[in-house]
N, CA, C and O of each residue as an XYZ file, in Angstrom:
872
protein
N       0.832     -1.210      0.000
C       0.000      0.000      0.000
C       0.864      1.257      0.000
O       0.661      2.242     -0.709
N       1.613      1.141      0.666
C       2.755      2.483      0.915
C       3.660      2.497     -0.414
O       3.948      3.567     -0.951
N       3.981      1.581     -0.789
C       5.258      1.671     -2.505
C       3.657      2.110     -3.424
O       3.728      2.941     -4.329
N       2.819      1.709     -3.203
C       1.595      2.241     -3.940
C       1.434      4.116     -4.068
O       1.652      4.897     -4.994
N       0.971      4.291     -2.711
C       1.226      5.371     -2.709
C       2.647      6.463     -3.641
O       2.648      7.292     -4.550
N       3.814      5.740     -2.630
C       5.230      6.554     -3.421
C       5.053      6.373     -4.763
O       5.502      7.277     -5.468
N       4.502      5.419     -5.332
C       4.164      5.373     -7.037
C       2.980      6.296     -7.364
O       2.758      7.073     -8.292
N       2.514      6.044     -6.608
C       0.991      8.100     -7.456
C       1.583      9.090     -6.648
O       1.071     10.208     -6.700
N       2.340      8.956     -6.075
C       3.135     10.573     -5.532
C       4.475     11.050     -6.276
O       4.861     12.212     -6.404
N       5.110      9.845     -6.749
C       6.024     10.068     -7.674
C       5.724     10.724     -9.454
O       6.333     11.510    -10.179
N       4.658     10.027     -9.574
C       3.634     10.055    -10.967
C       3.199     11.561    -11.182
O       3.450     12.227    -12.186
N       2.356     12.068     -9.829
C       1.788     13.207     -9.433
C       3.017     14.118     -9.891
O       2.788     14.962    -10.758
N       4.280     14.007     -9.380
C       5.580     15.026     -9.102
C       6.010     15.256    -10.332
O       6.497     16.349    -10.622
N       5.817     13.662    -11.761
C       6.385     14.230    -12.593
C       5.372     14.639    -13.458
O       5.770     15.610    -14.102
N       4.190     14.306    -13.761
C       3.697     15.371    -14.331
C       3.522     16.475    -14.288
O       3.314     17.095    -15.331
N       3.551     17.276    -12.725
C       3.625     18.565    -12.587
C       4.820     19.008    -13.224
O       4.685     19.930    -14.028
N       6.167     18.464    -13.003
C       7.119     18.848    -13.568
C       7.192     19.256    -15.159
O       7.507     20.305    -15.721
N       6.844     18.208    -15.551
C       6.478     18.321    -16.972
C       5.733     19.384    -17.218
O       6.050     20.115    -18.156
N       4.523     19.693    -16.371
C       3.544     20.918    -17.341
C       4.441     22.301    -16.297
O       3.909     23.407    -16.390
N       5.494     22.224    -15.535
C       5.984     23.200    -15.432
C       7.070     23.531    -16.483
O       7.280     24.725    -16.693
N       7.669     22.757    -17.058
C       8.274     22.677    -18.282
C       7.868     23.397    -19.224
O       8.391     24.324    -19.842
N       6.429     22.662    -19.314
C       6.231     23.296    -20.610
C       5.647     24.690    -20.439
O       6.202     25.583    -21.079
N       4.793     24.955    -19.808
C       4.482     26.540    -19.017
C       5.611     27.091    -19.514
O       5.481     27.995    -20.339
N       6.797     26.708    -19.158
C       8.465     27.788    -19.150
C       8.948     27.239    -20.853
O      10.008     27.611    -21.358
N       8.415     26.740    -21.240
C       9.007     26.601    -22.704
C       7.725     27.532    -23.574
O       7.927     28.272    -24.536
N       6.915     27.356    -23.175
C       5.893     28.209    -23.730
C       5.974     29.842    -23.074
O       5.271     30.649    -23.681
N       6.723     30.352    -21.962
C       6.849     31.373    -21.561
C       8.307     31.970    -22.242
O       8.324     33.200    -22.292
N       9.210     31.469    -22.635
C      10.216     31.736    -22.879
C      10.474     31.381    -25.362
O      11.364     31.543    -26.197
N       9.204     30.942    -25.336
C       8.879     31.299    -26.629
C       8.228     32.206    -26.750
O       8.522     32.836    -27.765
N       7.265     32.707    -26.065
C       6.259     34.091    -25.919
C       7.660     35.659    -25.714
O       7.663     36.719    -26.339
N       8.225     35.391    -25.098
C       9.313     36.439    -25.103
C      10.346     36.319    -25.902
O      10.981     37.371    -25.985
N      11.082     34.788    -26.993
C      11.672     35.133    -28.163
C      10.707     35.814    -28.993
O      11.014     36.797    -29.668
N       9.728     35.394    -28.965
C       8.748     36.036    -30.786
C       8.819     37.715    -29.772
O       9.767     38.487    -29.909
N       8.067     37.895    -29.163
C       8.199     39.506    -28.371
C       9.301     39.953    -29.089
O       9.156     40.710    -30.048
N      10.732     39.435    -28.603
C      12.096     40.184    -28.576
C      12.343     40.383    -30.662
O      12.640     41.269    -31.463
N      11.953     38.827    -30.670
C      12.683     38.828    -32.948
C      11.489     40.303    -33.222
O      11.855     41.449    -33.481
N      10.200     39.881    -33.085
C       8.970     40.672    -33.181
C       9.539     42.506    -33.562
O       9.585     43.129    -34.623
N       9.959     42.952    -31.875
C      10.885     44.039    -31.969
C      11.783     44.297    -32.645
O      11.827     45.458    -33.051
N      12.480     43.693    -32.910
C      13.818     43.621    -33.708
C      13.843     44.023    -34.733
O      14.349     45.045    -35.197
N      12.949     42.747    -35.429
C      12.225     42.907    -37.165
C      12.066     44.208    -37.359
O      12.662     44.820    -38.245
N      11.170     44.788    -36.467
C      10.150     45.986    -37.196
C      11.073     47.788    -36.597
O      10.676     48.942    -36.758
N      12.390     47.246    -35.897
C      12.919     47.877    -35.136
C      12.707     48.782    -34.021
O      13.264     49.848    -33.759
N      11.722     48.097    -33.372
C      10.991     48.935    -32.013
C      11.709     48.857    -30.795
O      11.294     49.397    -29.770
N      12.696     48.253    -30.850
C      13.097     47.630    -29.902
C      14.206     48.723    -29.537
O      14.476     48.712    -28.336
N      14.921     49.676    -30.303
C      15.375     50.898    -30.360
C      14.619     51.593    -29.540
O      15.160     51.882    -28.472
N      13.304     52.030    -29.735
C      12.528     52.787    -29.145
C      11.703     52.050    -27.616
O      11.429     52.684    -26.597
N      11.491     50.838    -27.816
C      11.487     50.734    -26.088
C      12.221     50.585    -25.003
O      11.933     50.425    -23.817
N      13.479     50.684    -25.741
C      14.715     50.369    -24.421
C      14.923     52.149    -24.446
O      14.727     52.819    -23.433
N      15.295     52.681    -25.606
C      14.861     54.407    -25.257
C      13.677     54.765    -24.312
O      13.957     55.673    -23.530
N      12.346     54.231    -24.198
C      11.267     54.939    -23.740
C      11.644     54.082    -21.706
O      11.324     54.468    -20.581
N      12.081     53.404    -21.993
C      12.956     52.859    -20.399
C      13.743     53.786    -20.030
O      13.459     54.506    -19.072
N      14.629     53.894    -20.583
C      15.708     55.293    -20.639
C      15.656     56.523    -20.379
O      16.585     57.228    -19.987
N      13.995     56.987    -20.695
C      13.553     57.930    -21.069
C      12.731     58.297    -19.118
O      12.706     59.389    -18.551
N      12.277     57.164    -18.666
C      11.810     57.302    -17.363
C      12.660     57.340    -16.366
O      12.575     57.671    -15.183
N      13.670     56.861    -17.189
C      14.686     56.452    -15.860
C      15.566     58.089    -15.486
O      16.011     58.518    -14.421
N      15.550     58.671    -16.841
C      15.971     60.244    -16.864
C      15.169     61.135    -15.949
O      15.547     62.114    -15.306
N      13.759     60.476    -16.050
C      12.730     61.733    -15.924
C      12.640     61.067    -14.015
O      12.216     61.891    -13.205
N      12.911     60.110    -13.644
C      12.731     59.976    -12.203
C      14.159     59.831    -11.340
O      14.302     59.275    -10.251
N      15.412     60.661    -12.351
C      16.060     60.940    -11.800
C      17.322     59.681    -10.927
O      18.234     59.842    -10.116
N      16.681     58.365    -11.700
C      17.495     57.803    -10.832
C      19.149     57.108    -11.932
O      20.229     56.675    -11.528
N      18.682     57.277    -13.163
C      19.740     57.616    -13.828
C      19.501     59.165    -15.012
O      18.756     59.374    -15.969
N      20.421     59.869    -14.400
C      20.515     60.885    -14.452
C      21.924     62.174    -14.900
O      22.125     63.304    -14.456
N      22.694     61.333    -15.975
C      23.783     62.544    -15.924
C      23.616     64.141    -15.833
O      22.641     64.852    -16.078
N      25.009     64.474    -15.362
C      24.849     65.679    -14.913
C      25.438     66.532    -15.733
O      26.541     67.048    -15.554
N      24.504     66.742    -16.905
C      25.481     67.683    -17.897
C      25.152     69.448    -17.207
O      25.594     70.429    -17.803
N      24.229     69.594    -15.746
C      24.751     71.180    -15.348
C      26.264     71.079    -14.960
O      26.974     72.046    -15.239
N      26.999     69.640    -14.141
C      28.372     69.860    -13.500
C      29.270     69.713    -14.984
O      30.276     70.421    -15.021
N      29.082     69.134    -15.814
C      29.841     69.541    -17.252
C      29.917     70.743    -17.745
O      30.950     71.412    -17.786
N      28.462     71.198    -18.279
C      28.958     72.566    -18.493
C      29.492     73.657    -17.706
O      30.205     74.462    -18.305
N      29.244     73.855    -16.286
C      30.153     74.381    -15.104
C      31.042     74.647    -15.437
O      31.461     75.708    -15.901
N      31.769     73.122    -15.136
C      33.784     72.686    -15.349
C      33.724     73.620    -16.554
O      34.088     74.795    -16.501
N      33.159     72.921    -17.826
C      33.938     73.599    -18.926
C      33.650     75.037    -19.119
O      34.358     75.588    -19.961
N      32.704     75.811    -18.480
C      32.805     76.780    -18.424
C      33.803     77.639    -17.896
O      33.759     78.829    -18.208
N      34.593     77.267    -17.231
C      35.898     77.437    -16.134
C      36.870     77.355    -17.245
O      37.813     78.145    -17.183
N      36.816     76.572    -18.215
C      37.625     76.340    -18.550
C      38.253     77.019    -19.971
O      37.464     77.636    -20.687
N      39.762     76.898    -20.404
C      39.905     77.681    -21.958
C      38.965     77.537    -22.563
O      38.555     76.415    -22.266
N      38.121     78.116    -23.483
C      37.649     77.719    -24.573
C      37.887     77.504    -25.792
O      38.351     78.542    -26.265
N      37.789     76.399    -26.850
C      38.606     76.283    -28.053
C      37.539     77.291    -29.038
O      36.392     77.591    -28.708
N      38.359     77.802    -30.558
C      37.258     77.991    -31.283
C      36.850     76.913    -32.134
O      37.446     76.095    -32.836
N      35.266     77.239    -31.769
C      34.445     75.911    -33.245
C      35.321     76.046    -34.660
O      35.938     77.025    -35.078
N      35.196     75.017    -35.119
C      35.228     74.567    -36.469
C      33.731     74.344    -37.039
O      32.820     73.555    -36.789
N      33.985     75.770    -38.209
C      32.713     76.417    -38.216
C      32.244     75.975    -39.886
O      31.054     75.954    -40.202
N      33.206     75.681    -40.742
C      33.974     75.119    -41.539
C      33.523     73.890    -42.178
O      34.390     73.194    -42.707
N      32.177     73.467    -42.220
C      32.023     72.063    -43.101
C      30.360     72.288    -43.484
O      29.531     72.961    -42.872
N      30.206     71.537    -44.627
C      28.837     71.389    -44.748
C      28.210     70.731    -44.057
O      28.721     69.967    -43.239
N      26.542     70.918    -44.277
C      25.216     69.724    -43.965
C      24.216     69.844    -45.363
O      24.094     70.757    -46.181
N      23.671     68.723    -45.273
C      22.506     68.712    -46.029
C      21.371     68.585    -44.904
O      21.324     67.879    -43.896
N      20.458     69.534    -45.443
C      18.949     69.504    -44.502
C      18.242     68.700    -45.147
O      18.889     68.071    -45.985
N      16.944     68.413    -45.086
C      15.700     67.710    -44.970
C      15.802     67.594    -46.356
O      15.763     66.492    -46.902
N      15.976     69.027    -47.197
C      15.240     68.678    -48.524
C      16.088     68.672    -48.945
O      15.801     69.261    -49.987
N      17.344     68.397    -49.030
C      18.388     68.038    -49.613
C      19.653     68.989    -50.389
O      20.576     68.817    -51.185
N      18.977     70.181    -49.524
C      20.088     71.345    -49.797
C      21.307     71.389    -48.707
O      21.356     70.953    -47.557
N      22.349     72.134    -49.565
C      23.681     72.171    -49.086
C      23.494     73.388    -47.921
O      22.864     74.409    -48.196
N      24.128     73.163    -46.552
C      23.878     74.554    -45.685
C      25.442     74.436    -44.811
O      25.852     73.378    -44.334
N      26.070     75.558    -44.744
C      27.221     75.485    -44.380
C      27.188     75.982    -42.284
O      26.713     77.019    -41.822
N      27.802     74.912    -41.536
C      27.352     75.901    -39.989
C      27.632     76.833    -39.962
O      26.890     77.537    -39.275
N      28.863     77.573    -40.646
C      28.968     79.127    -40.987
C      27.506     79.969    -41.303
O      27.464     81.141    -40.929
N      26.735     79.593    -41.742
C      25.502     80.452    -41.694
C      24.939     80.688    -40.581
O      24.152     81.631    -40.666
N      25.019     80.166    -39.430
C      24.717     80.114    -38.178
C      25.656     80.918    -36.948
O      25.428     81.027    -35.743
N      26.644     81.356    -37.667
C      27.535     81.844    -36.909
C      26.832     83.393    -36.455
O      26.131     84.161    -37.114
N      27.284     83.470    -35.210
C      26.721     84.362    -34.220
C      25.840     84.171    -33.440
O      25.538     84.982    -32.565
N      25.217     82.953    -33.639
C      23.995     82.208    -32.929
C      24.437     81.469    -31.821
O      25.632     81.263    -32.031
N      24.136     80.998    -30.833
C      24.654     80.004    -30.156
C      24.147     78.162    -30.922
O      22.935     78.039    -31.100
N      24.831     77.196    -31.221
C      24.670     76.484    -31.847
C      24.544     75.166    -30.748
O      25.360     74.743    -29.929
N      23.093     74.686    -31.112
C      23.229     73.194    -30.176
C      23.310     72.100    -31.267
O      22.472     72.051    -32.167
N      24.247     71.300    -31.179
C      24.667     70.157    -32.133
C      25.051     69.034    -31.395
O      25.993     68.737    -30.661
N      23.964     68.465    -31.841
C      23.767     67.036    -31.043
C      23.549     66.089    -32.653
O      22.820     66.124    -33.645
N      24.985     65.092    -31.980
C      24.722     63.779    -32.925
C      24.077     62.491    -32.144
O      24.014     62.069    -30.990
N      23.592     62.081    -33.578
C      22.498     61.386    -32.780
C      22.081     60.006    -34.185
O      22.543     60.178    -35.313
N      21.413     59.052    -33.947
C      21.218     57.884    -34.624
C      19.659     57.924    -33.870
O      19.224     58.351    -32.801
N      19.072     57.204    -35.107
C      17.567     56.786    -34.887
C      17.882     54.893    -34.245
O      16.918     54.226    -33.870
N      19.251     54.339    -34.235
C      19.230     53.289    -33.950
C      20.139     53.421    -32.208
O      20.926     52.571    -31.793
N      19.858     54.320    -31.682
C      20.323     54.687    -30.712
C      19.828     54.875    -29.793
O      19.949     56.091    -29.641
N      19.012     54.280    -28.545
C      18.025     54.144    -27.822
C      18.411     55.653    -26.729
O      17.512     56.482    -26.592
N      19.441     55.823    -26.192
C      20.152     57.149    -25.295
C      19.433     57.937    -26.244
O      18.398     58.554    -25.992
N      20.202     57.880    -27.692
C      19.218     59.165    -27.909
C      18.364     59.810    -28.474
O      18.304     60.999    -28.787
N      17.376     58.586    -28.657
C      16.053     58.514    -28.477
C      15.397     59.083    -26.937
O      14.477     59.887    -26.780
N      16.145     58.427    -25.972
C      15.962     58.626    -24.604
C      15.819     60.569    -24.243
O      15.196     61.220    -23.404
N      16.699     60.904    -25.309
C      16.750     62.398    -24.409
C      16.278     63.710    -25.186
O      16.359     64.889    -24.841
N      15.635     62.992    -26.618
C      14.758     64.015    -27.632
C      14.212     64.757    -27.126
O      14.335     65.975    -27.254
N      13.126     63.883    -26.096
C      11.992     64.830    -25.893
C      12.158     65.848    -24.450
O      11.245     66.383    -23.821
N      13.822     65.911    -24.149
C      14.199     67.361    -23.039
C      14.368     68.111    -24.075
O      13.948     69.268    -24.059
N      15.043     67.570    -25.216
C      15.672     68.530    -26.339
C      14.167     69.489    -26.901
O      13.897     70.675    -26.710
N      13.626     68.735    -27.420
C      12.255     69.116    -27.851
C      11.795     69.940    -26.701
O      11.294     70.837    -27.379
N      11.642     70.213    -25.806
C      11.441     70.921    -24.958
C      12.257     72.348    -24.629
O      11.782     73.483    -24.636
N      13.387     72.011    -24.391
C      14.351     73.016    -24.736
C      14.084     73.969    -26.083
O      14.147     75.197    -26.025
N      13.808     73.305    -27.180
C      13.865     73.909    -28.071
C      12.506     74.565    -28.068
O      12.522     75.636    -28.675
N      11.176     74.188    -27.490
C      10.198     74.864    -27.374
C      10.150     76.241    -27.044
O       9.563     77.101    -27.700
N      11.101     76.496    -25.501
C      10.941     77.384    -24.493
C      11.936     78.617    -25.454
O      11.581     79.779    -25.655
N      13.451     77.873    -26.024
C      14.172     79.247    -26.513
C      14.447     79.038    -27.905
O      15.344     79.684    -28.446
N      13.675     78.091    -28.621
C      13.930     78.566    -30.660
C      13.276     79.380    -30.602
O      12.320     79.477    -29.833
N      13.722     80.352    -31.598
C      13.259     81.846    -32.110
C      14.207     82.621    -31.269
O      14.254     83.716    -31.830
N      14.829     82.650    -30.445
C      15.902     83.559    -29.757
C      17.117     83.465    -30.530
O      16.962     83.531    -31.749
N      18.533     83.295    -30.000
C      20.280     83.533    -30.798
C      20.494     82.406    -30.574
O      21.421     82.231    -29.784
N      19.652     80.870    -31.226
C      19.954     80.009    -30.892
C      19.226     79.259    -32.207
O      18.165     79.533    -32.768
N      20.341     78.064    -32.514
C      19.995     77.213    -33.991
C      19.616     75.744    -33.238
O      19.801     75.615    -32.028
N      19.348     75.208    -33.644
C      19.311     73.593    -33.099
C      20.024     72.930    -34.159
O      19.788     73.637    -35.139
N      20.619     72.161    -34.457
C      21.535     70.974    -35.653
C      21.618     69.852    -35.047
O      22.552     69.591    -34.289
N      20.687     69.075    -35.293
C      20.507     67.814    -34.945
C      20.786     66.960    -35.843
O      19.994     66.534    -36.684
N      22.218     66.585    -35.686
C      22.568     65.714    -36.461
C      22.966     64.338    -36.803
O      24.079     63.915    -36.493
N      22.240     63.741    -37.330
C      22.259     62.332    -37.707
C      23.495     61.578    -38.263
O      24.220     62.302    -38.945
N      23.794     60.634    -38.165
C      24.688     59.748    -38.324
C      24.358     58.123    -38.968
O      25.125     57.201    -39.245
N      22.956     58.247    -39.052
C      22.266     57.184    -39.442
C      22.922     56.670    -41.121
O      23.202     57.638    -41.828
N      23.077     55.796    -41.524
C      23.602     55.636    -43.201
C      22.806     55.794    -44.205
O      23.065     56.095    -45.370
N      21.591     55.524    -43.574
C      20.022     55.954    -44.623
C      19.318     57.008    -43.916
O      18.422     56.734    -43.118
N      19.721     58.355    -44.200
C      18.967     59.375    -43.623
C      17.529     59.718    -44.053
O      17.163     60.886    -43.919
N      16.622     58.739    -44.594
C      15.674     59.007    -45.172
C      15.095     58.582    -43.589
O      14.357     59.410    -43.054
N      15.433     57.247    -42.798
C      15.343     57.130    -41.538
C      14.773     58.191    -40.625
O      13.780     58.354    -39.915
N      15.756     58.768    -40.944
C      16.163     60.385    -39.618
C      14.802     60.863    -39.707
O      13.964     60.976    -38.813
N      14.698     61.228    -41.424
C      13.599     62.162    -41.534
C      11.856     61.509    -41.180
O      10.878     62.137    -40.773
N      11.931     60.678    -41.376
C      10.558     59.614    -41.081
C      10.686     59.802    -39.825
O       9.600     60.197    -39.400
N      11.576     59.714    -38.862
C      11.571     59.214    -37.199
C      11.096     60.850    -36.417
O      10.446     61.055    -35.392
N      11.819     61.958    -37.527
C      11.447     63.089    -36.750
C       9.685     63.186    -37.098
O       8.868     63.441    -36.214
N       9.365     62.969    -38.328
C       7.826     63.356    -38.587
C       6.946     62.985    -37.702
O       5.984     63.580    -37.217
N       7.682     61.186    -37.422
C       6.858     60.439    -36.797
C       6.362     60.783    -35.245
O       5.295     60.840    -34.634
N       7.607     60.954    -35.010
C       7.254     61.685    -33.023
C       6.934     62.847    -33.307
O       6.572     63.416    -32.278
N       6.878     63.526    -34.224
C       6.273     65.104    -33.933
C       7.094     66.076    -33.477
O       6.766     67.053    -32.803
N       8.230     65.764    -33.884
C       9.847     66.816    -33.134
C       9.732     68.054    -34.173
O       9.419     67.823    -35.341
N      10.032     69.568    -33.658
C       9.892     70.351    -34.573
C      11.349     70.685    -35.058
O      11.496     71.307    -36.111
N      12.221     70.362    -34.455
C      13.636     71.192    -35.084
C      14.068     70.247    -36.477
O      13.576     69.347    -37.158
N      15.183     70.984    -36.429
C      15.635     70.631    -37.615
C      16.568     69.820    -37.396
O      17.257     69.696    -36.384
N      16.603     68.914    -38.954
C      17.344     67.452    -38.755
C      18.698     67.942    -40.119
O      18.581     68.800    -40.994
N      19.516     67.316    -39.926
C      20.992     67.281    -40.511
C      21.651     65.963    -41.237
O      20.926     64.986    -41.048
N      22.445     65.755    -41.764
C      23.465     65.006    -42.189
C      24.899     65.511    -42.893
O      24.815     66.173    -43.928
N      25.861     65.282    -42.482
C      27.235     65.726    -42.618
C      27.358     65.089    -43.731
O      27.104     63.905    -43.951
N      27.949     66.281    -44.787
C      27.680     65.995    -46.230
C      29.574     65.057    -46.530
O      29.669     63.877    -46.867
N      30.512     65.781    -46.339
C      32.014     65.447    -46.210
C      32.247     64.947    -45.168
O      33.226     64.223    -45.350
N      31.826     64.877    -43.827
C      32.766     64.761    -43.096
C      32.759     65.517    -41.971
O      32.371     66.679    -42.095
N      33.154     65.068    -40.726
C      33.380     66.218    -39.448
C      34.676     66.722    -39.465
O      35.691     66.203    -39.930
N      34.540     67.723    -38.940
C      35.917     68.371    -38.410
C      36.398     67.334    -37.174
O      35.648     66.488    -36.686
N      37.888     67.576    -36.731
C      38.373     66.760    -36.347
C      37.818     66.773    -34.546
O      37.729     65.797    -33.802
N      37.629     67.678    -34.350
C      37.162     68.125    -33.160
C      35.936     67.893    -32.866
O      35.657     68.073    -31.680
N      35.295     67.631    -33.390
C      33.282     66.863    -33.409
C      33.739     65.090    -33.113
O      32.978     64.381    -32.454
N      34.683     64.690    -33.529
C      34.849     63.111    -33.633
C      34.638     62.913    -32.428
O      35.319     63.520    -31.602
N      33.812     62.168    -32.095
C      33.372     61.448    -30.773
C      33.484     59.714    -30.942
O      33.350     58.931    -31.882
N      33.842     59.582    -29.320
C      33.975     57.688    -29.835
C      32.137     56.999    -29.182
O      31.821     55.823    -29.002
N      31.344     58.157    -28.994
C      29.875     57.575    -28.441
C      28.939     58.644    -29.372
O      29.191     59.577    -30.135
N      27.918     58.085    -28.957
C      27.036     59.095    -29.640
C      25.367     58.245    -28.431
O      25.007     57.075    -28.310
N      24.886     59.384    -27.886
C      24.576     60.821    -28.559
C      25.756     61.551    -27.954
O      26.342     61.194    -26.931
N      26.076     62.729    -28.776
C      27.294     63.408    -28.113
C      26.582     65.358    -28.700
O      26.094     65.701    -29.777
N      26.774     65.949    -27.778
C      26.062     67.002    -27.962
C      27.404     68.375    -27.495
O      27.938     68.537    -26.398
N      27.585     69.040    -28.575
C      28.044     70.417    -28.928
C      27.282     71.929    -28.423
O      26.083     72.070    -28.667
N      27.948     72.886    -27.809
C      27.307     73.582    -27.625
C      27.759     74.824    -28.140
O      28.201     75.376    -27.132
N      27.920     75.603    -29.096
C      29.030     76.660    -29.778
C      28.219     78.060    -29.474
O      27.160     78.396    -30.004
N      29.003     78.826    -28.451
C      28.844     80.010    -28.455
C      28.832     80.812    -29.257
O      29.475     80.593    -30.284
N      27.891     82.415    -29.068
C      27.596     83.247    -30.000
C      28.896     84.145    -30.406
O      28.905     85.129    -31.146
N      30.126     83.467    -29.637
C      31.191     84.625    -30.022
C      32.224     83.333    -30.771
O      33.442     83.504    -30.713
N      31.707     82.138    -31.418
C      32.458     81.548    -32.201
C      33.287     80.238    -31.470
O      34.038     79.557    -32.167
N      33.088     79.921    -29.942
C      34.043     79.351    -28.922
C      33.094     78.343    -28.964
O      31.935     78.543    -29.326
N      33.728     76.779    -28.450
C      32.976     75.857    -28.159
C      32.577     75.535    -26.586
O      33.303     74.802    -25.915
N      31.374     76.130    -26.039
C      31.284     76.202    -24.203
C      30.817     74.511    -24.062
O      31.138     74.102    -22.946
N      30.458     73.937    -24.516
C      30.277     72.617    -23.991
C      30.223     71.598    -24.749
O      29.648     71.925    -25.787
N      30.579     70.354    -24.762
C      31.092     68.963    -24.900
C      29.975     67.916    -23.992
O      29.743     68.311    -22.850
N      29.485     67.002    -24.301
C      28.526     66.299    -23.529
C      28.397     65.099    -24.250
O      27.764     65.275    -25.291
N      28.840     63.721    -24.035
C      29.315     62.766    -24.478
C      28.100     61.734    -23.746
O      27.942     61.788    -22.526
N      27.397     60.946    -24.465
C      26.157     60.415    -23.416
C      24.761     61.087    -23.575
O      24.474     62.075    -24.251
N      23.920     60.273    -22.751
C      22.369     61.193    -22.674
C      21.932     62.262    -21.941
O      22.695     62.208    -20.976
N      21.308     63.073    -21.781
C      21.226     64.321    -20.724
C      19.533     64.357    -20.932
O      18.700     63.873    -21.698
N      19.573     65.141    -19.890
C      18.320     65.991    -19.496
C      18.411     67.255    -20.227
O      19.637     67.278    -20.123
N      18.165     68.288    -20.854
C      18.243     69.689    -20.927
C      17.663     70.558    -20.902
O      18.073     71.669    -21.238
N      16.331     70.250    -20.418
C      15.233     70.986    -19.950
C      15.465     71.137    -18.308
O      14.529     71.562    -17.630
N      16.455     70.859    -17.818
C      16.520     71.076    -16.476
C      16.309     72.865    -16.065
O      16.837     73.706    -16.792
N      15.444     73.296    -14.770
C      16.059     74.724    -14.569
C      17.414     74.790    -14.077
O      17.979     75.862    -14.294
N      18.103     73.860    -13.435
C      19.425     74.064    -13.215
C      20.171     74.742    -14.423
O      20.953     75.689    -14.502
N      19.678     73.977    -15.225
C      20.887     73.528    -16.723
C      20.505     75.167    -17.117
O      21.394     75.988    -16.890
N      19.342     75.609    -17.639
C      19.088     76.874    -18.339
C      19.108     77.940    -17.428
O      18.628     78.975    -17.890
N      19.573     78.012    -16.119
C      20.083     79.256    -15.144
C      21.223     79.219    -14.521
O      21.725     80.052    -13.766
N      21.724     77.895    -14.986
C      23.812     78.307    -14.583
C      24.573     78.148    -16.166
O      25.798     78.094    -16.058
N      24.229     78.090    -17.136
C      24.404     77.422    -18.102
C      24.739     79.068    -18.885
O      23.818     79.861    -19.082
N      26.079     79.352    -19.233
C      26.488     80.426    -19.345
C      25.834     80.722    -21.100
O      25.448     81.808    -21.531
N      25.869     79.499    -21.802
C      25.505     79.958    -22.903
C      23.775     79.816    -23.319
O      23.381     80.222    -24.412
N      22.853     79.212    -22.337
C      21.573     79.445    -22.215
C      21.641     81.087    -22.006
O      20.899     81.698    -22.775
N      22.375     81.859    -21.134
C      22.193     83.241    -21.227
C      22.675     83.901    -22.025
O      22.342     85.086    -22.002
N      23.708     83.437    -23.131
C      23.672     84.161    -24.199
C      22.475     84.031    -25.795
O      22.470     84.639    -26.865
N      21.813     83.205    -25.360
C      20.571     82.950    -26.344
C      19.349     84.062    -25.571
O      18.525     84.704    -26.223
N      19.450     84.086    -24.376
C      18.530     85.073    -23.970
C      19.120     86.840    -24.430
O      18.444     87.863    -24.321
N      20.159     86.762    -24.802
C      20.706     88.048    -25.067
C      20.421     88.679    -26.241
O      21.183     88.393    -27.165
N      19.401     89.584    -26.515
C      19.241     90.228    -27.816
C      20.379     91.152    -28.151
O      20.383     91.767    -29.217
């Protein structure tokens, strides 16, 4: 009676086992098709960005591009290399020399780049509160099919303007990450360097931020 028993208690143990098996083979196929799913259609860019994107906004990863621009505010300033083309949207030639006297925000950036995807929409914000002041936006792409760029800005509804480096960067833009964001003062000097994702809608950032007050400067 008792080896009886251990035989329907043993029986009992492995079929549970089994449909726990398969539960986890069927749970862990439900999250490959999820993950290829993403991949395929390339969303998967944009939800590890929109993770990225909370994790900015609740502060618990959070670079500190106000203590960057600070330091480098302290510091020599080089002059921009003002000196190369872009092609815009519709496929005209525009040199950053046309922009000179403006303060220039130049942020490179990839649509296959989840960071900076992650930090558009401070940018977009930023650019809400001070485009139309002494200030350009050049958001520039790095993508190899910039037809990309331009679909991704329509698609989220971003108003600035999108870029592609027609020759080449100057030697001084070469970054080994991206997003990597430029900040070129209205007197021709480069005030900030920012390598990584940021916030830039911070009030910190736009009231210690020496060249946020030269865009307020008519």
């Amino acid at each position: 009676m008792q080896e009886n028993d251990l035989n329907a208690g043993l029986f009992v143990n492995e079929i549970g086992m089994k449909q726990k098996r398969k539960k986890n083979i069927i749970e862990y196929g439900v999250i490959v098709a999820l993950a290829l799913t993403l991949y395929l259609t390339g969303l998967h860019t944009e939800v590890i960005g929109f993770v990225q994107r909370g994790l900015l906004a609740t502060g618990i990863m959070n670079p500190n591009v106000e203590q960057t621009t600070e330091k480098q505010s302290m510091e020599s300033k080089p002059k921009a290399d003002l000196d190369f083309s872009l092609i815009n949207e519709a496929g005209e030639t525009v040199s950053l020399r046309e922009f000179e006297g403006q303060v220039i925000f130049m942020n490179l950036w990839a649509t296959w780049c989840p960071p900076c995807i992650a930090e558009m929409p401070s940018i977009q914000s930023l650019y809400d509160e001070i485009n139309g002041m002494q200030i350009k936006f050049v958001m520039l792409s790095v993508d190899e099919d910039f037809q990309k760029a331009i679909d991704f800005r329509k698609r989220k509804g971003y108003d600035f303007d999108i870029y592609r480096v027609k020759d080449g960067l100057p030697q001084m833009y070469h970054s080994s990450s991206i997003p990597t964001t430029y900040v070129i003062g209205r007197d021709g000097t480069l005030k900030m360097t920012h390598k990584g994702m940021a916030k830039y809608n911070t009030d910190k950032l736009k009231k210690n931020s020496c060249w946020v007050a030269e865009v307020k400067i008519v």
